[in-house]
N, C-alpha and C positions, 0 to 999 in steps of 0.2 A: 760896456753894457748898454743897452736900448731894451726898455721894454719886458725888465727881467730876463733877458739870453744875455748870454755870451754870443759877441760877434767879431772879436776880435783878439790879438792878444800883441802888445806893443813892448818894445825894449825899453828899461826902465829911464836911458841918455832920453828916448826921443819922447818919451812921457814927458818927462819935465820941461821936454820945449813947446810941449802940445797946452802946458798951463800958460802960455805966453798968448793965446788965442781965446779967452772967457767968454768971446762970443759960439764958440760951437762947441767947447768942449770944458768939462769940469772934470779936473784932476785931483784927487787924493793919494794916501800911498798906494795903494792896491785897484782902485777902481779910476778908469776913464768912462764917461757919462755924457750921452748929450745933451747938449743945455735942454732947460724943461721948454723953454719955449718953440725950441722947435718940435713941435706938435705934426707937422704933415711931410711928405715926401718930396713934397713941391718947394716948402723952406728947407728944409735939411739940403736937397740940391742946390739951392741956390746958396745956403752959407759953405756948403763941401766945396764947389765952385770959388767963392772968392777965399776958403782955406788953402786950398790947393796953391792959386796963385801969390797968397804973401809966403807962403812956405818954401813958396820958387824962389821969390823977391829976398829971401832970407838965408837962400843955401841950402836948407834943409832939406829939401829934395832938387834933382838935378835939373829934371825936362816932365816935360808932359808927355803922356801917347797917343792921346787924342783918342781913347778910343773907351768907350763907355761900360764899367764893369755894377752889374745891380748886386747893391749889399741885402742879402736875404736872411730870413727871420728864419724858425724850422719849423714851419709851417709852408716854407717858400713866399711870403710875401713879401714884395719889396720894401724894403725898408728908404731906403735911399739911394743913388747911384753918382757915382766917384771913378773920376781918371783914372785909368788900371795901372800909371805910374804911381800912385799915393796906396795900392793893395798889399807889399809886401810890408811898409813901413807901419801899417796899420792891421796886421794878420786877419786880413777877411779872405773868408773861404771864397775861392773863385774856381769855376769851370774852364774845362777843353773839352777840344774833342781828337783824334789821331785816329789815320785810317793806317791800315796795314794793309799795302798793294803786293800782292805775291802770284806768281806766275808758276802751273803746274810743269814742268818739261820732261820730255823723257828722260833725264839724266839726274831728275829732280827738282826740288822745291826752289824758287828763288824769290826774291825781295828786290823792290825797287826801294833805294837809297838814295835820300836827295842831301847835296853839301849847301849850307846855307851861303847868302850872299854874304860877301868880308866888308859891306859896308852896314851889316845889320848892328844895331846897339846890344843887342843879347845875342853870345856867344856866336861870334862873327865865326865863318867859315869852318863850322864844326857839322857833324851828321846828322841828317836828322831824321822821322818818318816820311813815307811819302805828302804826306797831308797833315797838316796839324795845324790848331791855332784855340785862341781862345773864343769864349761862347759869350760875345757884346749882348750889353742889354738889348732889348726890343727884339729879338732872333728867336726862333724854336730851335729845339735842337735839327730839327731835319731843315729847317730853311739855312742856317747856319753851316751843315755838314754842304749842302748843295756849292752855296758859295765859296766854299773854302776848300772846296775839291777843284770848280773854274779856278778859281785864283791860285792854287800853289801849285795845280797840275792840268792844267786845263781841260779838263774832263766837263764832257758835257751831261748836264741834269739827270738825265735819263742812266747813264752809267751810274750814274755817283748815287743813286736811290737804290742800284743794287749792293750795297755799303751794308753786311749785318754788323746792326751790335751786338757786341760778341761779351764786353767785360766793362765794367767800370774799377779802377785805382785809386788808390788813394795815398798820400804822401804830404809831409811838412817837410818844407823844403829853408832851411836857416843861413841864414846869409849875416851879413854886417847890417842892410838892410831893415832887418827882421825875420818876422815869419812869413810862410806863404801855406797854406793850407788851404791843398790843391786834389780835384777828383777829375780824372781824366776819362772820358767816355770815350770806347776802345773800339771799332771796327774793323772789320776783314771785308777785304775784297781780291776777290779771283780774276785777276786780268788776263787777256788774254797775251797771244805773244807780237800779235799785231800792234796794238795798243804801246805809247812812247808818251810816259808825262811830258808836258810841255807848260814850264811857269808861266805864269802873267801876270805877276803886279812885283818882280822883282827883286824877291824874298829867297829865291834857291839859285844860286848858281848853276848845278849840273843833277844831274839824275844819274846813278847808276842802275845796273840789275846784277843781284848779285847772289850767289848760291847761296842760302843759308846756311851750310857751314861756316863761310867767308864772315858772316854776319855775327854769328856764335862767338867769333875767333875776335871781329874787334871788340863786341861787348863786353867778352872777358880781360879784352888788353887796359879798357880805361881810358878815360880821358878825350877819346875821338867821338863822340855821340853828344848831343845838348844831354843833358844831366837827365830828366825824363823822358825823355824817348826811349833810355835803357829800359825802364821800366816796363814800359809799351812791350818793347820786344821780347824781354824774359815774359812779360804775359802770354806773349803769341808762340815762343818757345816750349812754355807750359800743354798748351791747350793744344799745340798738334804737334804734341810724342816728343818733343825736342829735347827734352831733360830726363835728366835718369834719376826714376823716384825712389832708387836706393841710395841716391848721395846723401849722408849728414843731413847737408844744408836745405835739401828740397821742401822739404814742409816748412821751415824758416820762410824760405821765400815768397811760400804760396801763401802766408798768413801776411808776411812782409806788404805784399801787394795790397790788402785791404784791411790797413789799419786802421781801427777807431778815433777818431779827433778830440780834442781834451777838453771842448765845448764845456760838457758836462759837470767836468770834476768844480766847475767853477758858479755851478748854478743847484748846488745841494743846499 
């Protein structure tokens, strides 16, 4: 808790090793707290900062990612910001963003499908969107979508701005870890068939284009896609005609996709 919200929600093993740190955190049974003294955004970083690395020093977390995620209030203000390796041990909502590149053909709809690299640390050599990543503090979401469209598929600015967004997701994703409670901002884009993603920083191994049936078919198999990118896809499934909204499960899913976060139940 900060500032009467809910901004997190932590397993009860790594709570009690979180009481071993009294300089950035006050534990009880139910509530984690940050110390009162930190007062501003600029100390909360700088004790997140040297928490993060005796937590290293200590085993309890494995690596850093170097890569900057802002803890936000629900108002959006930042509250403080933290290594995106220390986000799921301590369930703070964090952002993405996934474009969906699809190609109209005469024979049909297609999807380009990128295999991640087998030297990534998160689920090496499995499928994933064309474009995806998380949303670093200091970025907008459109300065963010730009670079992360160069970088996983080399598209340049000017393409990548024709990106609508189309849906946001929502999902907790539970691990040994902890929690991750995660909203994913969802784009479409119409490429053409000239057009050939091309990675640059090392992240995708190979690009496929592939029919959207082919797509449907491993979705449904399991296990071949990073774990939310399915998600991604049954949205884009949804929204152009790809499911049949007399199965059972259809409205399951479509609720499935934007579920409420449990923020609240903890702040009555």
């Amino acid at each position: 808790m900060l500032e009467n919200q809910c901004i997190g929600l932590v397993r009860s093993a790594f709570a009690n090793s979180l009481a071993n740190y009294p300089q950035a955190f006050q534990v009880s049974d139910q509530l984690i707290t940050l110390d009162d003294s930190l007062e501003t955004p600029q100390r909360r970083n700088q004790v997140m900062v040297e928490t993060v690395q005796v937590l290293i020093d200590d085993g309890l977390v494995a690596y850093t990612l170097d890569e900057p995620y802002s803890v936000k209030g629900h108002n959006n203000e930042v509250f403080f910001v933290i290594d995106r390796a220390l986000v799921p041990f301590m369930g703070f909502r964090s952002f993405g963003q996934h474009i969906n590149g699809y190609v109209n053909k005469p024979d049909g709809l297609y999807l380009w499908i990128g295999t991640r690299a087998r030297d990534r640390r998160i689920f090496p050599g499995m499928l994933d969107n064309m474009v995806a990543g998380g949303l670093p503090h200091g970025l907008s979401l459109q300065e963010n979508l730009v670079k992360e469209c160069h970088e996983e598929a080399g598209m340049p600015e000017k393409l990548a701005l024709r990106a609508k967004p189309v849906s946001a997701i929502t999902y907790n994703a539970i691990s040994e870890k902890g929690y991750k409670p995660d909203t994913l901002y969802c784009y479409d884009i119409e490429l053409s068939e000239e057009f050939t993603p091309l990675n640059t920083d090392g992240e995708v191994e190979k690009f496929e284009l592939l029919p959207v049936a082919d797509v449907i078919s491993k979705v449904r198999q399991g296990g071949l896609f990073k774990p939310n990118c399915n998600l991604v896809l049954i949205d884009f499934f949804a929204r152009h005609g790809l499911l049949d909204e007399q199965q059972p499960e259809f409205l399951e899913i479509q609720q499935g996709l934007h579920v409420p976060f449990w923020y609240s139940r903890f702040e009555q």
